[in-house]
C-alpha positions in Angstrom: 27.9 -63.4 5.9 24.7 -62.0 6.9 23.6 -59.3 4.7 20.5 -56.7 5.3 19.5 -53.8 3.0 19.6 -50.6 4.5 20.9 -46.7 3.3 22.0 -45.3 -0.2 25.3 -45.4 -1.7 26.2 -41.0 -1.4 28.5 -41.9 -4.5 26.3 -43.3 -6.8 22.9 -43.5 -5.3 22.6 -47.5 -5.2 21.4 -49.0 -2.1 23.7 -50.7 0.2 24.0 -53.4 2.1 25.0 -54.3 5.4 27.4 -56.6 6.4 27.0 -57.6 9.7 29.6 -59.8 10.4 32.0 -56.7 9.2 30.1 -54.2 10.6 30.1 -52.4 7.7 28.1 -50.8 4.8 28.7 -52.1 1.4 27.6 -50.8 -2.0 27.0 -53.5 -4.8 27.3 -51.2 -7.8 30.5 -49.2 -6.8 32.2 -51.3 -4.2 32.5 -48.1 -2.2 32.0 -49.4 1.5 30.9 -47.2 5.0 31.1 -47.7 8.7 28.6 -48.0 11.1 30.1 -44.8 12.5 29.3 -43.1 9.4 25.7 -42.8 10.0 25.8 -41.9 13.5 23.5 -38.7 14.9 26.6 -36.5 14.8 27.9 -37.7 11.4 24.4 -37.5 9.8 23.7 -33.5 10.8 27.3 -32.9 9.6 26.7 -34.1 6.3 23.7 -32.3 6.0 25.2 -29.1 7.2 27.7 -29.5 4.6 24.7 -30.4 1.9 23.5 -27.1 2.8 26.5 -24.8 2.7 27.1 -26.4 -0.7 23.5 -25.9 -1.9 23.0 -29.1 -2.0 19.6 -29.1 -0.6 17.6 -32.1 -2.0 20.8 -33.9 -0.4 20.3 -32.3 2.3 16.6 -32.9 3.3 17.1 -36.7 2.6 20.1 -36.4 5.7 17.7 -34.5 7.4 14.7 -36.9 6.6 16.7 -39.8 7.7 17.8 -37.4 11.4 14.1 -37.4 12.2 13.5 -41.1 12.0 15.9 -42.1 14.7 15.3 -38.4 17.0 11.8 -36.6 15.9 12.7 -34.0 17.9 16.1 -33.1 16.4 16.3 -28.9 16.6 18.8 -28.8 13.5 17.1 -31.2 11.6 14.0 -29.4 11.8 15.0 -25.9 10.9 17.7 -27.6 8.1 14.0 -28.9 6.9 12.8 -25.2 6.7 16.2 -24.2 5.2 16.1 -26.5 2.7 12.2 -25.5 1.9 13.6 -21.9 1.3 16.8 -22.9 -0.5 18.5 -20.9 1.8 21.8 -21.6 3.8 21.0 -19.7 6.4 18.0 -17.3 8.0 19.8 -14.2 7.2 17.5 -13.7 4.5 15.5 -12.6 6.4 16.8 -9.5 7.4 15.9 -8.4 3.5 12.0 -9.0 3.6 12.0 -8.9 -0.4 13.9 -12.3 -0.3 11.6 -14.5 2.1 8.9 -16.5 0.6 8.4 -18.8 3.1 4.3 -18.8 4.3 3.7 -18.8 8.1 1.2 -22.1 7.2 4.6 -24.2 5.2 4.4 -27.4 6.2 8.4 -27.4 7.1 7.7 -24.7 9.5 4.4 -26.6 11.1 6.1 -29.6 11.6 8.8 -28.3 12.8 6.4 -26.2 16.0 4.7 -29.5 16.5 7.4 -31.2 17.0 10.2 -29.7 18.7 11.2 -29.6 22.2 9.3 -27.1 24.1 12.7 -25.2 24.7 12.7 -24.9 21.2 9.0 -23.9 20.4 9.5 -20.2 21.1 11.6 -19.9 18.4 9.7 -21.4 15.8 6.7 -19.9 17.1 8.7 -16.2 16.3 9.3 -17.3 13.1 5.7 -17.8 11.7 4.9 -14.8 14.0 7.5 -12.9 12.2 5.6 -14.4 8.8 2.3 -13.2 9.7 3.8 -9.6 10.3 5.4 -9.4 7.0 1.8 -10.8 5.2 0.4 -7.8 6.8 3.0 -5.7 5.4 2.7 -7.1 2.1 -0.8 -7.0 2.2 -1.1 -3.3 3.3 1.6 -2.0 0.3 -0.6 -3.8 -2.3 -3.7 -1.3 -0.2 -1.3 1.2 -0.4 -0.8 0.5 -4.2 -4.2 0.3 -5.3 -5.4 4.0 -3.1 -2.3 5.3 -4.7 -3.4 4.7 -7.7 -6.7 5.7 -7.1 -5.3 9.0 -5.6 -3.8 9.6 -9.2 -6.8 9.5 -11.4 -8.4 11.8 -8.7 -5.6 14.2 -9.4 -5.8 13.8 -13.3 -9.8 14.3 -13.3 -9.1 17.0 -11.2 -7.2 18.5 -13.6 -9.1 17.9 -16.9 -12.3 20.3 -14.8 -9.6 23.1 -14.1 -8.6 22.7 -18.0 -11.9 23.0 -19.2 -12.7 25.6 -16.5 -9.8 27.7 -17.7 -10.7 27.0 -20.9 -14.8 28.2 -20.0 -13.4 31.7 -18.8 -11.3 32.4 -21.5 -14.0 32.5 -24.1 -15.7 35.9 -25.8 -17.1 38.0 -22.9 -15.3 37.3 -20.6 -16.3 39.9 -18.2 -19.8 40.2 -19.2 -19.8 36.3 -17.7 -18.0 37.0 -14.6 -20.5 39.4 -13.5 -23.5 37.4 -14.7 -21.3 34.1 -12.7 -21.8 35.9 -9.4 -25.4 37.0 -9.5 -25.7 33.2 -10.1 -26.9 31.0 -7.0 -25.2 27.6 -6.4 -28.6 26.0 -7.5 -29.2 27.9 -10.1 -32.5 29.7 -9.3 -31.6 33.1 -10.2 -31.5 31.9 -13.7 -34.9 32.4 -14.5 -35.4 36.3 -13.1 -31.9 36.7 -15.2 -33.5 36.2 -18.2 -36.6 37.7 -17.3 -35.3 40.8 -16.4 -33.1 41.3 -19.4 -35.5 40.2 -21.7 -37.4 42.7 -21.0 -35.1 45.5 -20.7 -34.4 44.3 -24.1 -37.7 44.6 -25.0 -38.5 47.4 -23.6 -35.3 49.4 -25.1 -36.2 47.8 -28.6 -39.9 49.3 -28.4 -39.1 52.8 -27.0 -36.1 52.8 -30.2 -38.6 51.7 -32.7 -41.3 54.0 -32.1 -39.2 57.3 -31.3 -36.7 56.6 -34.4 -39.0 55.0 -36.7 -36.9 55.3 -40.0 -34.2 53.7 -38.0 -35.8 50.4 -36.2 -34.0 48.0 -38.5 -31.0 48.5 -37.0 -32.3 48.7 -33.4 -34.2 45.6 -33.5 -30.8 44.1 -34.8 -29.0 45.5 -32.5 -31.4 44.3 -30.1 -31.0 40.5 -31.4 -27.5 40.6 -30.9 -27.6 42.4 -26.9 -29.8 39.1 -26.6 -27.7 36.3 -27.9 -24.3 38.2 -25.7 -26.3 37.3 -22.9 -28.0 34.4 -23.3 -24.1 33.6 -24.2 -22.3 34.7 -21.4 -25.7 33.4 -19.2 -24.5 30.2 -20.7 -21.2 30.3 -19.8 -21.7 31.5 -16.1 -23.7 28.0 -15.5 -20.7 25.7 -17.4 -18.4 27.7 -14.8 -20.6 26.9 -11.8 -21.4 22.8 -13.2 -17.5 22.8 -13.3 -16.8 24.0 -9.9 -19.9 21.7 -8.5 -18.1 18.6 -10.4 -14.8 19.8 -8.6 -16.5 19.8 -4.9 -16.5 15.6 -5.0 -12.9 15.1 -6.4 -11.6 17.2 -4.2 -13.5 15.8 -1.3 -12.2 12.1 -2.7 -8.7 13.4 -2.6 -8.5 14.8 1.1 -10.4 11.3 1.8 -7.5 9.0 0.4 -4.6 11.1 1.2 -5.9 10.4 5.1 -6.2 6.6 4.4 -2.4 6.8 2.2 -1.0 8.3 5.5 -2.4 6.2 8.1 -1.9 3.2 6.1 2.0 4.5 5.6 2.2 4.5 9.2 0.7 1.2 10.0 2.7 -0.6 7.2 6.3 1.6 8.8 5.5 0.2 12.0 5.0 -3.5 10.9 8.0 -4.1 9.1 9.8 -2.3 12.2 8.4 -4.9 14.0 9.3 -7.7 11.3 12.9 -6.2 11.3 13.1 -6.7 15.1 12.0 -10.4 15.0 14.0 -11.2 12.0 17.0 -10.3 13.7 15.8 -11.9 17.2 15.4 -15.4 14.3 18.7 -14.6 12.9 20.6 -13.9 16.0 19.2 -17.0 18.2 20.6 -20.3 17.6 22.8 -18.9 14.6 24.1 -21.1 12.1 27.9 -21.8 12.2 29.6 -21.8 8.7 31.0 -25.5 7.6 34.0 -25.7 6.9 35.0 -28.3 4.4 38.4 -29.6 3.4 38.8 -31.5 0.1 40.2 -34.8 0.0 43.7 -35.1 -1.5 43.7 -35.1 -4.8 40.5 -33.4 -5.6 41.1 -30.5 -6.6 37.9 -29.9 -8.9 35.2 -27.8 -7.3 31.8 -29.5 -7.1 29.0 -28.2 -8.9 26.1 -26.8 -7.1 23.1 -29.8 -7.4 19.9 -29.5 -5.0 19.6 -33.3 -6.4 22.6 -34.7 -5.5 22.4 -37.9 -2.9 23.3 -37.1 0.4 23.9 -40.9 0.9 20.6 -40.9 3.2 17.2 -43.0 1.6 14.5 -40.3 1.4 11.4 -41.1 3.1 10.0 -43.6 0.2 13.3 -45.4 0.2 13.3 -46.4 3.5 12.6 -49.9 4.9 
């Protein structure tokens, strides 16, 4: 009896051997034993289609693996490549952008552009498209993010000035301030003829008191003292108003700025993932992928458990002679 090695043992992982003169697949550790038929193109991309509605995906990539040696060009096996990449049994996450994480550059997904039939390449070629629009997406909500937050502590310095602006007017003298606030330029340069001009009506009212009511120009010249300090005082108070207001000009000017750039980015990212959507369900909707149905053997009536490692019965790449 000639015997070859070839293939893995999907029962307990050992690798078989080939009887030739049977025509047949035998496993040394287990005894289990497989026809010829039971590696055959059809067979092979139904077990893998099974590995994958079980989540069986490390058994599935090694049926896959094992599909592309004998046809390169295999159109299941090379999106069951990407599915398995995504752990996914299907493309219909892709309808929920939140669930793909699959990169337009994945290997799975180049391979499977450079290698498929050219009838197939348009559809692979929407997928990473697809991918680059939802990077863009992604990309422009972390933007949107960032100016949001930006946009915030605009608001809350914004707020602190009118705080301490409405705290400014509310102190002593208030209306004395007011008054002296609107003779006040922007710049500032009516300060200085302000004070000139008071100071000396000041002065001149505490020398005409003095010398006319001699025996009263103690009180006049403190009277005088405290006319000065009111409105060097409310003087004060009218230029913390007006440094208020000038601090306010820029924040406000920010603000209008970055709710433009929030609202043109908002449009720009509600377009792309309008346009995602639309190829997502163009991937989803082309070439769908049929449900496997699988009946259990008689007597097994234990459910298998879910294991991405489990054999597919297929030598992964390594394996292979």
């Amino acid at each position: 009896m000639a015997i070859l090695k070839s293939n893995v043992c999907n029962m307990c992982g050992g690798l078989l051997d080939i009887d030739i003169d049977r025509q047949v697949y035998i496993c040394p550790f287990c005894g289990v034993t497989f026809d010829y038929e039971y590696f055959r193109k059809d067979n092979v991309l139904d077990i893998a289609k099974k590995s994958i509605s079980r989540q069986e995906f490390g058994a599935a990539k090694d049926a896959f693996d094992y599909m592309l040696k004998k046809d390169p060009h295999n159109f299941e096996a090379l999106r069951g490549l990407i599915l398995c990449r995504c752990k996914w049994t299907s493309l219909r996450p892709m309808l929920k952008e939140k669930e793909v994480f699959l990169q337009s550059n994945d290997p799975a997904l180049m391979n499977a552009i450079e290698k498929c039939e050219p009838v197939h390449k348009d559809y692979f070629n929407t997928i990473k498209e697809s991918l680059d629009v939802l990077h863009s997406y992604r990309k422009g909500r972390a933007e949107l993010a960032k100016l949001s937050d930006d946009l915030s502590v605009k608001r809350n310095t914004l707020i602190d000035l009118a705080r301490a602006q409405a705290v400014n007017r509310t102190r002593f003298t208030q209306g004395f301030s007011e008054l002296i606030d609107s003779m006040i330029m922007d710049d500032g340069r009516s300060f200085i003829p302000i004070m000139v001009i008071g100071s000396l009506f000041i002065l001149y009212g505490l020398g005409y008191a003095t010398f006319a009511n001699r025996q009263y120009w103690i009180p006049v010249v403190v009277f005088a003292i405290l006319a000065l300090i009111i409105v060097i005082y409310n003087v004060q108070k009218a230029f913390t108003n007006k440094a208020i207001e000038a601090a306010k000009k820029p924040v406000k000017g920010a603000i209008d700025v970055l709710n433009v750039k929030i609202d043109e980015l908002n449009k720009e990212n509600n377009e792309l993932i309008r346009t995602y959507n639309t190829m997502a369900a163009k991937i989803v909707n082309t070439y769908p992928i049929a449900e496997v149905e699988e009946v259990p053997a008689e007597g097994d009536t234990d459910s298998k458990p879910k294991d991405s490692k489990k054999s597919s019965g297929f030598p992964s790449p390594s394996r292979m002679s």
